[in-house]
PQR file with spaces between the fields and no chain letter, atoms N, CA, C, O and H, PARSE charges and radii, in Angstrom:
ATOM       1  N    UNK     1      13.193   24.533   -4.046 -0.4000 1.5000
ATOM       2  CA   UNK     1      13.315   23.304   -3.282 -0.0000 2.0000
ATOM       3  C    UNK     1      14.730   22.754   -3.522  0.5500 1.7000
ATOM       4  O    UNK     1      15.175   22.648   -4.665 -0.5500 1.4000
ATOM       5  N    UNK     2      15.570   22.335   -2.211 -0.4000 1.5000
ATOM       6  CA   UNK     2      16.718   21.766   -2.270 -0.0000 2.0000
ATOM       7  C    UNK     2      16.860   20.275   -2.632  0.5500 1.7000
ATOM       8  O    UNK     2      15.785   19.674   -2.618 -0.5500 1.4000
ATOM       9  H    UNK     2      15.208   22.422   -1.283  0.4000 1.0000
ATOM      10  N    UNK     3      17.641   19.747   -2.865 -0.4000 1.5000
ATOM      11  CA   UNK     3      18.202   17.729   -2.479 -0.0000 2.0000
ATOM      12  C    UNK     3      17.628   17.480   -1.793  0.5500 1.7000
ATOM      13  O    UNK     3      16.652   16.748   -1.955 -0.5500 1.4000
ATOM      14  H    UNK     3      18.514   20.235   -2.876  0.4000 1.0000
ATOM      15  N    UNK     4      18.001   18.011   -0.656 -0.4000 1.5000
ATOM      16  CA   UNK     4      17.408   17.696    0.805 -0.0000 2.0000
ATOM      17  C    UNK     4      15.901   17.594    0.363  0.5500 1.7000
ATOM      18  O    UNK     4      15.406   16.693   -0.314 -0.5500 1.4000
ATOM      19  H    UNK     4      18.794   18.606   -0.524  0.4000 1.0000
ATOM      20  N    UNK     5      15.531   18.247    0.671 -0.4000 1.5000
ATOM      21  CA   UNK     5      13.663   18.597    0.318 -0.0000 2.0000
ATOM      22  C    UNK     5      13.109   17.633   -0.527  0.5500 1.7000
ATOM      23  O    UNK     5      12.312   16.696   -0.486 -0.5500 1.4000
ATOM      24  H    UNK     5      15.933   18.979    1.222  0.4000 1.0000
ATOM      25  N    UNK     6      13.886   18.262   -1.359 -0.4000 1.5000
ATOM      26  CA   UNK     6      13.509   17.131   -2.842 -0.0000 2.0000
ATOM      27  C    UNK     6      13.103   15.315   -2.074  0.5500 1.7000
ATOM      28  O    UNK     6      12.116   14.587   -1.980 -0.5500 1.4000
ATOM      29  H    UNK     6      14.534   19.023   -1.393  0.4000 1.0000
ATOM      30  N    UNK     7      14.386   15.286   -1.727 -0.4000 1.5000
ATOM      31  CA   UNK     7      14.631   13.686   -1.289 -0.0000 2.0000
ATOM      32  C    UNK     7      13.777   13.321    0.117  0.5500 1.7000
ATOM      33  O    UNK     7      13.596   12.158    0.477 -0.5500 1.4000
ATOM      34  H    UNK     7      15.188   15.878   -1.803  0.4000 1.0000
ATOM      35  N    UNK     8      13.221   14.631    0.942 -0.4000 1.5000
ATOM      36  CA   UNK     8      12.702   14.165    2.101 -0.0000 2.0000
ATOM      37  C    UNK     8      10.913   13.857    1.489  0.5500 1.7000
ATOM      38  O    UNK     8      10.221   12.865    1.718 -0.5500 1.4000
ATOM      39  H    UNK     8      13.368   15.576    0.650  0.4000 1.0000
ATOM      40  N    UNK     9      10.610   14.899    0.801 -0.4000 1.5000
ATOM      41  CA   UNK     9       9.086   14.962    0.122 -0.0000 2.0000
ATOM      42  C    UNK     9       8.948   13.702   -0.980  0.5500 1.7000
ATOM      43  O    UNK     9       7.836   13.297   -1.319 -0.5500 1.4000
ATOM      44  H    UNK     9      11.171   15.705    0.614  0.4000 1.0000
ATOM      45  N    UNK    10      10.061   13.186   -1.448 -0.4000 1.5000
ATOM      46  CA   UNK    10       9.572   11.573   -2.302 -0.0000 2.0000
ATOM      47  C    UNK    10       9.710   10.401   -1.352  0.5500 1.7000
ATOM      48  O    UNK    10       9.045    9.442   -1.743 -0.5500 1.4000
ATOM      49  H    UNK    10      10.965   13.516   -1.173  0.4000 1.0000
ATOM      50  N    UNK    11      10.574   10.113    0.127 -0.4000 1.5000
ATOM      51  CA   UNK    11      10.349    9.619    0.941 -0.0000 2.0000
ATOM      52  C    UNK    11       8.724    9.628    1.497  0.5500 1.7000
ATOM      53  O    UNK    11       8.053    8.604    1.628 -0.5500 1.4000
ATOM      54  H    UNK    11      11.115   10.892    0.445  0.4000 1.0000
ATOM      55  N    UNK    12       8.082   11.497    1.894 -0.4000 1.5000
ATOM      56  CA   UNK    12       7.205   11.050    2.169 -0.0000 2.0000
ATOM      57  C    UNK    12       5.834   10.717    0.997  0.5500 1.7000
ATOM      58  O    UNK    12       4.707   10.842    1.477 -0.5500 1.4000
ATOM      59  H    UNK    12       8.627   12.329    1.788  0.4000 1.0000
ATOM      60  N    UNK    13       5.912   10.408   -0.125 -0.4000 1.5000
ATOM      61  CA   UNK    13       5.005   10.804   -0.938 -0.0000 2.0000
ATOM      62  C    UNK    13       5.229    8.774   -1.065  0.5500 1.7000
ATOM      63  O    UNK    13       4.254    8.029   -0.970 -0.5500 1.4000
ATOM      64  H    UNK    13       6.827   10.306   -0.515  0.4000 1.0000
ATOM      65  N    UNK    14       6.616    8.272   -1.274 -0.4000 1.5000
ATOM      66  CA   UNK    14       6.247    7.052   -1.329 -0.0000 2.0000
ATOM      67  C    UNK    14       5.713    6.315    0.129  0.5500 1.7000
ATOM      68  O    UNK    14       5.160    5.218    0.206 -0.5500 1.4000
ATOM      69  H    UNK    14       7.408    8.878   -1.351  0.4000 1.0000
ATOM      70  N    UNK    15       6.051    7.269    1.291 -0.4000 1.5000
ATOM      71  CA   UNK    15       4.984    6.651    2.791 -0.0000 2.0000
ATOM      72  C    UNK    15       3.796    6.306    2.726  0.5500 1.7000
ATOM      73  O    UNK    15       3.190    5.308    3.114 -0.5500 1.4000
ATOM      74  H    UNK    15       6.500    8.160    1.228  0.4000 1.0000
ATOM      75  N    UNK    16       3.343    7.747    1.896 -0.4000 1.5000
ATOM      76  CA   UNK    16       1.677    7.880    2.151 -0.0000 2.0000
ATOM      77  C    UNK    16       1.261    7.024    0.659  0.5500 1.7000
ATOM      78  O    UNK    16       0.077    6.736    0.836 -0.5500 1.4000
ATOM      79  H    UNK    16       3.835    8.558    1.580  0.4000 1.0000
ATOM      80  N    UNK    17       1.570    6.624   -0.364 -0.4000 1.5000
ATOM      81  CA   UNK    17       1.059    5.366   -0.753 -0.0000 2.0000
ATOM      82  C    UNK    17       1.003    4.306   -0.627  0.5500 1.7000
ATOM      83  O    UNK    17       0.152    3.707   -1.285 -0.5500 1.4000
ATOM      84  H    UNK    17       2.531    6.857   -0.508  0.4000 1.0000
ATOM      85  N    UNK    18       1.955    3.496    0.354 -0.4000 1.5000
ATOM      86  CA   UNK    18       2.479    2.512    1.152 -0.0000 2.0000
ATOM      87  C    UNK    18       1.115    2.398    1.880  0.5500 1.7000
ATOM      88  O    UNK    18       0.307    1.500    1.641 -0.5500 1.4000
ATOM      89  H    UNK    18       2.647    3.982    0.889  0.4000 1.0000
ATOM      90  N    UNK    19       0.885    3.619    3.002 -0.4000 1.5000
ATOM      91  CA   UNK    19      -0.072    3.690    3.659 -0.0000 2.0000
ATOM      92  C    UNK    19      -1.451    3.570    3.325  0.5500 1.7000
ATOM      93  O    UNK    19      -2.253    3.001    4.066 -0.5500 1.4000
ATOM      94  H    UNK    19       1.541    4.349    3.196  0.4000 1.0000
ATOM      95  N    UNK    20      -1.891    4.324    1.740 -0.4000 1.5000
ATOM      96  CA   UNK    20      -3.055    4.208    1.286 -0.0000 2.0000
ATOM      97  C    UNK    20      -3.527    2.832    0.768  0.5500 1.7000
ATOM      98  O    UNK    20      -4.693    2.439    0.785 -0.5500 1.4000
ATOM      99  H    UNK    20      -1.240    4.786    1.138  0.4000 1.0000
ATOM     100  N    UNK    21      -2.101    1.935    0.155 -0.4000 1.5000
ATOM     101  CA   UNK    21      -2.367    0.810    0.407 -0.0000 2.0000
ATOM     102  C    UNK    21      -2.230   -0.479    0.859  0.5500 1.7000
ATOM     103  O    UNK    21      -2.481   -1.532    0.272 -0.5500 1.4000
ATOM     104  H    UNK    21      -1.153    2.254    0.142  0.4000 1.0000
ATOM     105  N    UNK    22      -1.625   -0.203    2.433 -0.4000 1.5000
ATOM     106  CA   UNK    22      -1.713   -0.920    3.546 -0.0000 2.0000
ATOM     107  C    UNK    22      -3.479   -0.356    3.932  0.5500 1.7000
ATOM     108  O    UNK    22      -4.315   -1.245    4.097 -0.5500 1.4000
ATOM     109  H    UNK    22      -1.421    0.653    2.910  0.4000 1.0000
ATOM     110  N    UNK    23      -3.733    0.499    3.999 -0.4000 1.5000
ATOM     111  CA   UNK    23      -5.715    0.482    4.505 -0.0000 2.0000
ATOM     112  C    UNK    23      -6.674    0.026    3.274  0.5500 1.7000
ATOM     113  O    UNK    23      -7.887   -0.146    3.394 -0.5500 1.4000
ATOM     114  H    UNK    23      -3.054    1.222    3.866  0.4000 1.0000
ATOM     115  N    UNK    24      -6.149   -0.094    2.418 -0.4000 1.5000
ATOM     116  CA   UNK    24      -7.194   -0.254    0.740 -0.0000 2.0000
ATOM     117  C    UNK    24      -7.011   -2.054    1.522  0.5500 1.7000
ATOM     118  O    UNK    24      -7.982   -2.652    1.987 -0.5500 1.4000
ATOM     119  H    UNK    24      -5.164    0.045    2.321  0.4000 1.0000
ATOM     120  N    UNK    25      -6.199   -2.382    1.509 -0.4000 1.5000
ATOM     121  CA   UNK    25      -6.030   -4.259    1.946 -0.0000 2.0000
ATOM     122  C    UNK    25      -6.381   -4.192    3.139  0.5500 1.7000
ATOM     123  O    UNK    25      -6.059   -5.352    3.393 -0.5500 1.4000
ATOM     124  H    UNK    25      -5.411   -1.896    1.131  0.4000 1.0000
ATOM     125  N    UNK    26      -6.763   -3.824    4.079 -0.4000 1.5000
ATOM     126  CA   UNK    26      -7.301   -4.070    5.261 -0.0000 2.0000
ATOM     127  C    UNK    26      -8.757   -3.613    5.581  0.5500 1.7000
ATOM     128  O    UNK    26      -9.390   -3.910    6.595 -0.5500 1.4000
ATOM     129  H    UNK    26      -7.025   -2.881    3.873  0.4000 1.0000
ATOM     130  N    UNK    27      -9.276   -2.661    4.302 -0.4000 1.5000
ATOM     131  CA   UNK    27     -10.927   -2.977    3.872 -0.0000 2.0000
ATOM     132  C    UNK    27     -11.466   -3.806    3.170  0.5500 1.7000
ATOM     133  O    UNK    27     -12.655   -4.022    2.937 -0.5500 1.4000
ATOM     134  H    UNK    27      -8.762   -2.420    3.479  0.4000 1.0000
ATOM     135  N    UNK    28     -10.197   -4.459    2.697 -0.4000 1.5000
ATOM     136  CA   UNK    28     -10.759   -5.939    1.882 -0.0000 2.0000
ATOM     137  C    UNK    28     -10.429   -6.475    2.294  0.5500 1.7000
ATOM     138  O    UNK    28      -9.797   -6.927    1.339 -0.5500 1.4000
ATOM     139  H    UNK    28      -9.231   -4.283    2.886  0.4000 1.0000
ATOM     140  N    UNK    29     -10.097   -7.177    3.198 -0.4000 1.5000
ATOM     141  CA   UNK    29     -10.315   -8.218    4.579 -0.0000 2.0000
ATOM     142  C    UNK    29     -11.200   -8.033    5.280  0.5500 1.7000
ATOM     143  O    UNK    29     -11.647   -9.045    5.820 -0.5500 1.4000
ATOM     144  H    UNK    29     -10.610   -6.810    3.974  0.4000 1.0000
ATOM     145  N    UNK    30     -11.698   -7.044    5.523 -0.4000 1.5000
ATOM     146  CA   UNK    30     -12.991   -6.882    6.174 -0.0000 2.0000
ATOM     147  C    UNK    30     -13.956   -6.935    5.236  0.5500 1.7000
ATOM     148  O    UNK    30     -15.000   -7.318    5.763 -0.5500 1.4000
ATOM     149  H    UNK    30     -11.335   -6.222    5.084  0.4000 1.0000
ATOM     150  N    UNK    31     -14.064   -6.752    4.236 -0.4000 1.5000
ATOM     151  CA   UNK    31     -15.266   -7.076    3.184 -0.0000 2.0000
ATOM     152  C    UNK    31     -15.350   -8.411    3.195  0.5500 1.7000
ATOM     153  O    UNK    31     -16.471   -8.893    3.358 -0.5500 1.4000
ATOM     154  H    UNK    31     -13.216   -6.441    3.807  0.4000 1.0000
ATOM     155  N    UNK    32     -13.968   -9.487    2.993 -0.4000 1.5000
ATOM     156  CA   UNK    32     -14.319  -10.374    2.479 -0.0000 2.0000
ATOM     157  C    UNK    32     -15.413  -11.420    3.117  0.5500 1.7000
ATOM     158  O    UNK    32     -16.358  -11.948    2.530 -0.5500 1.4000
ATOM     159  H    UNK    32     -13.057   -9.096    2.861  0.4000 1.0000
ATOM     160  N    UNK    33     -15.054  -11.550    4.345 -0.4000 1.5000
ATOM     161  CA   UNK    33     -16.197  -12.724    4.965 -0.0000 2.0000
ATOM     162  C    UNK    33     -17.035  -12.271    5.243  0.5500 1.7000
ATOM     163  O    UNK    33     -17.636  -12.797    6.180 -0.5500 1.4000
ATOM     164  H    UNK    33     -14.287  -11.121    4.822  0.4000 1.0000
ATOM     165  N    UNK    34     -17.762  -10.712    4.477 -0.4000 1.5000
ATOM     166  CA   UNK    34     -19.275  -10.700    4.371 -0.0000 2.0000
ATOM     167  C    UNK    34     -19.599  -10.470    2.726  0.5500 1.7000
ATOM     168  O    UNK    34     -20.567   -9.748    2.489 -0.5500 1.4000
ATOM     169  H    UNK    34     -17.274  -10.284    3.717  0.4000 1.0000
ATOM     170  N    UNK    35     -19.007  -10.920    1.801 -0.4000 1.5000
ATOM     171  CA   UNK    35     -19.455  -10.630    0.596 -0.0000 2.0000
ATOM     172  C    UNK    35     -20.137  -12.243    0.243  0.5500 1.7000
ATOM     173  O    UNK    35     -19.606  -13.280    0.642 -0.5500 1.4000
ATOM     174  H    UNK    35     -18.221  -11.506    1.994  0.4000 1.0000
ATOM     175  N    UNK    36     -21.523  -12.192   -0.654 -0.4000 1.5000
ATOM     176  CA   UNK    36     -22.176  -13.112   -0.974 -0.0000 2.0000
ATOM     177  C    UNK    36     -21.980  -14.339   -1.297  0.5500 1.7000
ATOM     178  O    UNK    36     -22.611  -15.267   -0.791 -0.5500 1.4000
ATOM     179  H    UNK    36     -21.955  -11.350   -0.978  0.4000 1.0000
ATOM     180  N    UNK    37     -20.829  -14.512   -2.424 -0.4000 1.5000
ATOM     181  CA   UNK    37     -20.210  -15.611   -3.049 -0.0000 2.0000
ATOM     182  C    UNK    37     -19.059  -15.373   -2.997  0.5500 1.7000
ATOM     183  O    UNK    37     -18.350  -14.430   -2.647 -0.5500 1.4000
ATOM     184  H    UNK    37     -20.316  -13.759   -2.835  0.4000 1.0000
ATOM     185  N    UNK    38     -18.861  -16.992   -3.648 -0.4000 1.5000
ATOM     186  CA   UNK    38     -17.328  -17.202   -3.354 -0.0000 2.0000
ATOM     187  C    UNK    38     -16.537  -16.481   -4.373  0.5500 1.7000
ATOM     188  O    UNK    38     -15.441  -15.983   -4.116 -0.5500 1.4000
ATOM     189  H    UNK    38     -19.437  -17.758   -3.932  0.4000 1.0000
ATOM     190  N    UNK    39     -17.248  -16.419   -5.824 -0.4000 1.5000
ATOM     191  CA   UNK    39     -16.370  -15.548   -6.782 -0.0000 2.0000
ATOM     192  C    UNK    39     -15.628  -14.351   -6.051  0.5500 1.7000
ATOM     193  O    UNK    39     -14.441  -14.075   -5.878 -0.5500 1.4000
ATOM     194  H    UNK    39     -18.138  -16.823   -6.033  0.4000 1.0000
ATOM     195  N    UNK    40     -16.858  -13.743   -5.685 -0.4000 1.5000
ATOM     196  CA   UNK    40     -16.675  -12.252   -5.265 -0.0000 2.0000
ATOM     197  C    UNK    40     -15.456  -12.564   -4.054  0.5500 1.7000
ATOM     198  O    UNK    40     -14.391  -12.180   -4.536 -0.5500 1.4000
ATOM     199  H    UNK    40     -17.823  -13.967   -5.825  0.4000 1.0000
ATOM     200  N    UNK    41     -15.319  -12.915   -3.175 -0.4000 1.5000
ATOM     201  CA   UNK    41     -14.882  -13.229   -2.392 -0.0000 2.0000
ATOM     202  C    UNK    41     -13.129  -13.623   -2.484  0.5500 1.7000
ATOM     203  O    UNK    41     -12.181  -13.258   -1.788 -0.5500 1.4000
ATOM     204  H    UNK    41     -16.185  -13.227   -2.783  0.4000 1.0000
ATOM     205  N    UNK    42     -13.211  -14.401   -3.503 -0.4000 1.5000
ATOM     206  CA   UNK    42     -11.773  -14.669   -4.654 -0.0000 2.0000
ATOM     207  C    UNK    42     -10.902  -13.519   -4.863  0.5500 1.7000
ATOM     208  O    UNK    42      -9.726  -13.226   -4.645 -0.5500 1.4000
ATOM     209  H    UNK    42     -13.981  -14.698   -4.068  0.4000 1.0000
ATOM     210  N    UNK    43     -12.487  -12.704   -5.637 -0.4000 1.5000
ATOM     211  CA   UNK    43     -11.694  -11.511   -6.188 -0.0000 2.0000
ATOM     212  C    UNK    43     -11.402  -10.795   -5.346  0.5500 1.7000
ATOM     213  O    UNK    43     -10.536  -10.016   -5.744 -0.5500 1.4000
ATOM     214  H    UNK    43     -13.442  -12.942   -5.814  0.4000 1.0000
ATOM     215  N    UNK    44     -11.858  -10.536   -3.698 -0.4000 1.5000
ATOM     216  CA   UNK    44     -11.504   -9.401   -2.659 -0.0000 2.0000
ATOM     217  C    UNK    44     -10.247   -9.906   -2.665  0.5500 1.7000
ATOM     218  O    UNK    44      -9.363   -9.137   -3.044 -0.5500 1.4000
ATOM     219  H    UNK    44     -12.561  -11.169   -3.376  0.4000 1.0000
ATOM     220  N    UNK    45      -9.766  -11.634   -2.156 -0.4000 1.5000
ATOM     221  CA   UNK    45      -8.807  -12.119   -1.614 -0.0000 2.0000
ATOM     222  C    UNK    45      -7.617  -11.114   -2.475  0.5500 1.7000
ATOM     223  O    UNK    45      -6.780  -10.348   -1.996 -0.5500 1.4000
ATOM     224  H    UNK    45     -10.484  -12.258   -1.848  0.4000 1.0000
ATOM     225  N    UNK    46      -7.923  -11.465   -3.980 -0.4000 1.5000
ATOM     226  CA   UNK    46      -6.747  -11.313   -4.641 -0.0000 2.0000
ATOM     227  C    UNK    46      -6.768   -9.674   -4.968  0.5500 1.7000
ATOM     228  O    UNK    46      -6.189   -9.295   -5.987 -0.5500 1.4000
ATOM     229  H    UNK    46      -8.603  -12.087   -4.369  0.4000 1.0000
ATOM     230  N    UNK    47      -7.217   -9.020   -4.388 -0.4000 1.5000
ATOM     231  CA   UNK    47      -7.288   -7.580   -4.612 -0.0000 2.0000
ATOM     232  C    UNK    47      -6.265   -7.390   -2.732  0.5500 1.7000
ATOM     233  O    UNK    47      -5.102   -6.991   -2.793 -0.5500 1.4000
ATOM     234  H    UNK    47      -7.687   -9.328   -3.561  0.4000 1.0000
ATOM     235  N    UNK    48      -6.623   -7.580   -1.904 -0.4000 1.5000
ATOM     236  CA   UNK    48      -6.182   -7.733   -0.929 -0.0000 2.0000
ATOM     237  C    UNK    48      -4.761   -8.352   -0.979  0.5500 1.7000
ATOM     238  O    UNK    48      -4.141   -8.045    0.039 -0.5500 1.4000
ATOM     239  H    UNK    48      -7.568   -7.904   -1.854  0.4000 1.0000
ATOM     240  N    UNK    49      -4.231   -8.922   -1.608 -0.4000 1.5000
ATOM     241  CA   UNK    49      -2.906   -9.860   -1.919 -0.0000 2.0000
ATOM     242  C    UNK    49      -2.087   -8.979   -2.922  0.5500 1.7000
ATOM     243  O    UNK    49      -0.905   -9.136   -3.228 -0.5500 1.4000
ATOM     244  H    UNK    49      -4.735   -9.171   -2.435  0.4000 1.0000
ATOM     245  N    UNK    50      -3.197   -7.753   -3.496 -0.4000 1.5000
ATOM     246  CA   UNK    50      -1.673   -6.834   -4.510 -0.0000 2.0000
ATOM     247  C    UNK    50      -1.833   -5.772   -3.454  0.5500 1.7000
ATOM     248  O    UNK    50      -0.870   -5.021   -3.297 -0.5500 1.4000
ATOM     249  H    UNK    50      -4.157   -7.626   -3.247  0.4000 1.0000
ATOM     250  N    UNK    51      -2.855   -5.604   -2.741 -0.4000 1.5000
ATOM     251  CA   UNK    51      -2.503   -3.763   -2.078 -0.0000 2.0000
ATOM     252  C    UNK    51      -1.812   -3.940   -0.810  0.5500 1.7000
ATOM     253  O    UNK    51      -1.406   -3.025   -0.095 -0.5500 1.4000
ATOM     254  H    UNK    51      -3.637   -6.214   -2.869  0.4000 1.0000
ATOM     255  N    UNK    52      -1.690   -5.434   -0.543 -0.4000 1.5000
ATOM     256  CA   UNK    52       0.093   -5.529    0.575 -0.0000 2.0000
ATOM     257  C    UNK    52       1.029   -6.001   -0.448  0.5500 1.7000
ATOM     258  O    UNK    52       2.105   -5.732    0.085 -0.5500 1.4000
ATOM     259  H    UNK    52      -2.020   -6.178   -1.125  0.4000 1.0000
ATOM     260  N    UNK    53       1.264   -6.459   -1.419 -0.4000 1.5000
ATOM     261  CA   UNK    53       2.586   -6.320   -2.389 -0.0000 2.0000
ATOM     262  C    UNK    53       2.754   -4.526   -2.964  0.5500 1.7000
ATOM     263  O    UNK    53       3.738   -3.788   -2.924 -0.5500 1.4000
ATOM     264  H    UNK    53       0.390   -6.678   -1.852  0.4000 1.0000
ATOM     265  N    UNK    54       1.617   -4.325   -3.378 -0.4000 1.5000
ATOM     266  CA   UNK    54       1.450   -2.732   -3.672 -0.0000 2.0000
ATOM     267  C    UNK    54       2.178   -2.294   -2.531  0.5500 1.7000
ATOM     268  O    UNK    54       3.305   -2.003   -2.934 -0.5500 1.4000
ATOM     269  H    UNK    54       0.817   -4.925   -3.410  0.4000 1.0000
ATOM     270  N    UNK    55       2.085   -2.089   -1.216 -0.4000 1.5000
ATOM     271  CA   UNK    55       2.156   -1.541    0.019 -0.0000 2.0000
ATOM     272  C    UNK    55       3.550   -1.664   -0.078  0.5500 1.7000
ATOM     273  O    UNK    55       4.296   -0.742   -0.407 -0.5500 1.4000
ATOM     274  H    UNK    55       1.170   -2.325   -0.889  0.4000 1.0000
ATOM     275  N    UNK    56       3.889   -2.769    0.200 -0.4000 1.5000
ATOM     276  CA   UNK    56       5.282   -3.217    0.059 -0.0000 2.0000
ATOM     277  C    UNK    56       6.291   -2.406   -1.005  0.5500 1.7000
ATOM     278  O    UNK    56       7.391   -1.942   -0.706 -0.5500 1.4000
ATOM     279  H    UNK    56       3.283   -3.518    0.467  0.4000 1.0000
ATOM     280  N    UNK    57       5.958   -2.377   -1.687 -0.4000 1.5000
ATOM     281  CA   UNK    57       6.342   -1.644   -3.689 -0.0000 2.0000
ATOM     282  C    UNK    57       6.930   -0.382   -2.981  0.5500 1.7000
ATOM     283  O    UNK    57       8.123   -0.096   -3.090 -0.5500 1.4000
ATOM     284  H    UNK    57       5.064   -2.754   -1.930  0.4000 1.0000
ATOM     285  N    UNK    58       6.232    0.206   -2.402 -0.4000 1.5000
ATOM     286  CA   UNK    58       6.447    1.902   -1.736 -0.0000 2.0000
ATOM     287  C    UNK    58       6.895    1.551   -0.619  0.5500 1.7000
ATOM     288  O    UNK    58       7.496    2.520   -0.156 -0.5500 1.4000
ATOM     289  H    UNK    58       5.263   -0.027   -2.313  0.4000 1.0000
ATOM     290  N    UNK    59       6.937    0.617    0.135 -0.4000 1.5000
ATOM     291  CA   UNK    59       7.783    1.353    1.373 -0.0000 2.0000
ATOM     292  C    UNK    59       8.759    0.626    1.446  0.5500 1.7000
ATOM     293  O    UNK    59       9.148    0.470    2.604 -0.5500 1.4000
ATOM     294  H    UNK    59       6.449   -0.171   -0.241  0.4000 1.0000
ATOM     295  N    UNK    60       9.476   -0.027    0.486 -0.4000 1.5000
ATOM     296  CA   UNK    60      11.156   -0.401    0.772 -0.0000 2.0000
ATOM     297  C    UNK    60      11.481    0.855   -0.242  0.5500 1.7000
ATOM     298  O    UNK    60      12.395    1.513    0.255 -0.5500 1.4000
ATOM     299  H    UNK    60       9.160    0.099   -0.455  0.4000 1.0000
ATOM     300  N    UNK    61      11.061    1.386   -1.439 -0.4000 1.5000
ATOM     301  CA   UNK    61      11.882    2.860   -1.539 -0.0000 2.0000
ATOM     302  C    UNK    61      11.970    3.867   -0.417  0.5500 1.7000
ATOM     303  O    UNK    61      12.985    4.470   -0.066 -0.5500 1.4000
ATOM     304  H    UNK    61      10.318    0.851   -1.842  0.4000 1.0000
ATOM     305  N    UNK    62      10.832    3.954    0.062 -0.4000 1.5000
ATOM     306  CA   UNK    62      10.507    5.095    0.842 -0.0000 2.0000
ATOM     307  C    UNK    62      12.018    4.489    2.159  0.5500 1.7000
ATOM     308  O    UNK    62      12.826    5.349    2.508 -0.5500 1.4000
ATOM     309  H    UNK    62      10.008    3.465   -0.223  0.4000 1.0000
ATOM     310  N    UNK    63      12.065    4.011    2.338 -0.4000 1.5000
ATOM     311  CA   UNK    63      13.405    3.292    3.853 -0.0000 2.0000
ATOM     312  C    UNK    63      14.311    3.652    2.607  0.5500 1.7000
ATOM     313  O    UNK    63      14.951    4.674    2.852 -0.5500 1.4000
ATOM     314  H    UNK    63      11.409    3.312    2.054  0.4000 1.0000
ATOM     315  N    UNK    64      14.523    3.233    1.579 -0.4000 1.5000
ATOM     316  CA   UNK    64      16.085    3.384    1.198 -0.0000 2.0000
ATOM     317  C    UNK    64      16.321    4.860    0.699  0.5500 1.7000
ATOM     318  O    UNK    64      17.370    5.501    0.649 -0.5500 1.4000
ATOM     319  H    UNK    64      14.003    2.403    1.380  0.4000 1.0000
ATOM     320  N    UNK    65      14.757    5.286    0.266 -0.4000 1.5000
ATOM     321  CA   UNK    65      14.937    7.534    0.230 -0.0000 2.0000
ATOM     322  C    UNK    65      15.605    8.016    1.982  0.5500 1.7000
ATOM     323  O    UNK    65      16.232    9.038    2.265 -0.5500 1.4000
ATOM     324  H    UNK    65      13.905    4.765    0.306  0.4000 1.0000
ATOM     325  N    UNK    66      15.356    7.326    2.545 -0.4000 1.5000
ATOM     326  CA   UNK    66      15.144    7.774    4.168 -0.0000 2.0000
ATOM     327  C    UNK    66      16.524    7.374    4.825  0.5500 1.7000
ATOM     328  O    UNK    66      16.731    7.807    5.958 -0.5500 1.4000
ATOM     329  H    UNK    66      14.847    6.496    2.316  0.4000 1.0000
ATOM     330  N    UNK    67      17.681    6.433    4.106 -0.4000 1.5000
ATOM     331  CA   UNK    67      18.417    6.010    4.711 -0.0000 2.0000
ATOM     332  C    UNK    67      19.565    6.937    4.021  0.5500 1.7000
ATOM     333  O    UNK    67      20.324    7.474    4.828 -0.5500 1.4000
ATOM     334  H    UNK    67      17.514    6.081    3.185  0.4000 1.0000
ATOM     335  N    UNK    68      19.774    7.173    2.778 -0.4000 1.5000
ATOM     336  CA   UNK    68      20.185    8.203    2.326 -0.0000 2.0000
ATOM     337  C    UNK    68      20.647    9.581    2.414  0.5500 1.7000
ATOM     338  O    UNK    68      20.983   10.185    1.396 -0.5500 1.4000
ATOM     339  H    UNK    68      19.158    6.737    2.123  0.4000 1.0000
């Protein structure tokens, strides 16, 4: 495996966690306004509030592997 390669396959490896959690936070938005209580409900919010900072985490490397 070359630079090239090297640098195109950690671009896509930080995409597809970006991606896994941009959808992990958009099943907990959909959980939340059917889960029982409000605890539970708290805790989706704030599980939902790291897997788009999570999301985020990976895809400004993944743009600056890609701009490179």
């Amino acid at each position: 495996m070359d630079h090239n390669e090297a640098v195109r396959e950690c671009a896509s490896l930080f995409a597809r966690e970006a991606q896994h959690a941009h959808d992990t936070a958009i099943e907990f938005e959909a959980l939340v306004s059917v889960l029982p209580n409000e605890k539970s409900r708290e805790i989706a919010q704030l599980q939902v509030k790291a897997s788009h900072r999570q999301a985020k985490e990976f895809r400004d490397p993944a743009e600056k592997v890609k701009e490179k």
